[in-house]
C-alpha positions as a Markdown table, in Angstrom:
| # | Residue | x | y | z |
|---|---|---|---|---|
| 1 | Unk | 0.0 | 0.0 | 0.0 |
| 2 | Unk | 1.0 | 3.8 | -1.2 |
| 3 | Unk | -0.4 | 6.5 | 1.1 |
| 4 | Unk | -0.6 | 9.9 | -0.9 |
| 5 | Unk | -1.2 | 13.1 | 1.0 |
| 6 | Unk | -2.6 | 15.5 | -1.6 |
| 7 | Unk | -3.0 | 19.2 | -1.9 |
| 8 | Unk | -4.8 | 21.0 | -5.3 |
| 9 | Unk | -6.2 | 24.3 | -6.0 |
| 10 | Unk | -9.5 | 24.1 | -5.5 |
| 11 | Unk | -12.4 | 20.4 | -5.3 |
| 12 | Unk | -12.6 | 20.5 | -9.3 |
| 13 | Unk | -9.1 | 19.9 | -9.9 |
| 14 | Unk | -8.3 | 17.5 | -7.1 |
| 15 | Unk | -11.4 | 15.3 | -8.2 |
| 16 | Unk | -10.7 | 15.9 | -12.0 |
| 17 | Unk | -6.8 | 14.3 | -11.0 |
| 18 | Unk | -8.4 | 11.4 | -8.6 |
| 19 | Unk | -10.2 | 10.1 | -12.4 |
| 20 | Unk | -7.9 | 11.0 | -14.3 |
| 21 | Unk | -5.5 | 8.8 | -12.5 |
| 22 | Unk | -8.0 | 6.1 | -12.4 |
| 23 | Unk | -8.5 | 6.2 | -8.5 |
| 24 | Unk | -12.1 | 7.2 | -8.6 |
| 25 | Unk | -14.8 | 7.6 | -10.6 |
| 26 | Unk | -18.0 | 9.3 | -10.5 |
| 27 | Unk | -21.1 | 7.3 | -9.3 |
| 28 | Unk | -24.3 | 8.9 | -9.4 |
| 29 | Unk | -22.2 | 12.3 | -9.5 |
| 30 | Unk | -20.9 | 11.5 | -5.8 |
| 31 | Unk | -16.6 | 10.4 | -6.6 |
| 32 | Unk | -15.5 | 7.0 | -5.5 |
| 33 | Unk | -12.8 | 4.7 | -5.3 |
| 34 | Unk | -12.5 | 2.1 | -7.8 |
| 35 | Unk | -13.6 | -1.0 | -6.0 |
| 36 | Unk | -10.6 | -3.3 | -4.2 |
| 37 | Unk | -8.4 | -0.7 | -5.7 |
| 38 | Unk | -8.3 | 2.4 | -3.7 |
| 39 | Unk | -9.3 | 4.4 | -0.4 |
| 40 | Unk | -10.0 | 8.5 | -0.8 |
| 41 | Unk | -10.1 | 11.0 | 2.6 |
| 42 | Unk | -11.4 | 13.9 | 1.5 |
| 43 | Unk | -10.5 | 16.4 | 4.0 |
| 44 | Unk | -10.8 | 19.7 | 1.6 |
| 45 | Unk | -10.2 | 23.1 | 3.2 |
| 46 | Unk | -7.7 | 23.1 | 6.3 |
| 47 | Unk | -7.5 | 25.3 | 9.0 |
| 48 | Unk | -4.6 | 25.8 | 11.6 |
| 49 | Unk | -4.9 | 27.5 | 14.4 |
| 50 | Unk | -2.9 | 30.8 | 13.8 |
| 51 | Unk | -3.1 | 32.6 | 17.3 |
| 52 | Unk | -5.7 | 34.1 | 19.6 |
| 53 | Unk | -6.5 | 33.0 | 23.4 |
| 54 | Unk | -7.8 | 29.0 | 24.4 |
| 55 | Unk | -11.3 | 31.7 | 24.6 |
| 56 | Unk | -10.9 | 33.3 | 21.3 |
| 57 | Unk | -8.7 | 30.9 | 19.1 |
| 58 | Unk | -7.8 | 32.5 | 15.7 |
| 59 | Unk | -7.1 | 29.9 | 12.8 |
| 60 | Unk | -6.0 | 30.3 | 9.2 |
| 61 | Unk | -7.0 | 28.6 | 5.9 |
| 62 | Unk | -3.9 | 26.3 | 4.9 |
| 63 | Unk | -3.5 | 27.1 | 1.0 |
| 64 | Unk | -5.2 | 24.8 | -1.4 |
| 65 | Unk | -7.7 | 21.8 | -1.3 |
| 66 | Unk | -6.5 | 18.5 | 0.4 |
| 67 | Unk | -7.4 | 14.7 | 0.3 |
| 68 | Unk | -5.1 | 11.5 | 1.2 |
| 69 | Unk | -5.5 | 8.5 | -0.8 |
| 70 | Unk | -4.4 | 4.8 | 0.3 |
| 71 | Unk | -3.6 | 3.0 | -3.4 |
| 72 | Unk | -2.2 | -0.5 | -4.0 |
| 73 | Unk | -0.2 | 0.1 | -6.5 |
| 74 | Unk | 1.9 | 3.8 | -7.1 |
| 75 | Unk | 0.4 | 6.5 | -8.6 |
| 76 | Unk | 2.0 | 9.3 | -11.0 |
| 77 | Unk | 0.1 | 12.2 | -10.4 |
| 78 | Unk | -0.9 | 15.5 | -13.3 |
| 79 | Unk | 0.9 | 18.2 | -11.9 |
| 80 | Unk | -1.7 | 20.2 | -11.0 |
| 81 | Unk | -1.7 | 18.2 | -7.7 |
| 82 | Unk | 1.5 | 17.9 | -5.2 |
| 83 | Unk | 1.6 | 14.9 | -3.1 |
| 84 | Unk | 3.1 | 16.1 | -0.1 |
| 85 | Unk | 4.9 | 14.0 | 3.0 |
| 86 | Unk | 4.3 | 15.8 | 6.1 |
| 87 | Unk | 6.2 | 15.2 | 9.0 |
| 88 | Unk | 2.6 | 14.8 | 11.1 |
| 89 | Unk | -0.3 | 13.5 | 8.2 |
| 90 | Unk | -3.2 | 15.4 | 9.5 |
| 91 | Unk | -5.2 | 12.4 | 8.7 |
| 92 | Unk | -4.2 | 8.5 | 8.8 |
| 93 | Unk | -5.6 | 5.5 | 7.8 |
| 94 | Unk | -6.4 | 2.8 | 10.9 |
């Protein structure tokens, strides 16, 4: 297994790169993984906290659109779409 932690521009072009690759598809206009071959987080817009008091946090939009996908065999992704390795994965899989 291949875990990919994804960041795009905006939902259209990360969804557009997810088919495109051939890890989803859309069903019924809701996007899916293929069956047996894939697993799709999306986690879309991301939001650290930037500042501000444990009463009045203050967070901040983390540029771009994100989702992680678990794949079973590798993937070369369009370059619209970076596949990042953070340090600390916001999101794993169990």
């Amino acid at each position: 297994m291949t875990d990919y932690y994804l960041r795009a521009p905006d939902a259209d072009t990360l969804q557009s790169a997810l088919i495109e690759v051939g890890a989803a598809q859309l069903v019924d206009g809701a996007l899916v993984p293929l069956e047996g071959e894939d697993a799709i987080d999306i986690i879309g817009v991301w939001y650290e906290r930037t500042g501000g008091t444990d009463e009045d946090p203050v967070y901040t939009a983390v540029p771009g659109y994100h989702g992680n996908v678990r794949s079973v065999a590798p993937i070369t992704w369009p370059e619209t779409v970076e596949a990042m390795e953070p340090t600390t994965p916001w999101r794993v899989w169990g």
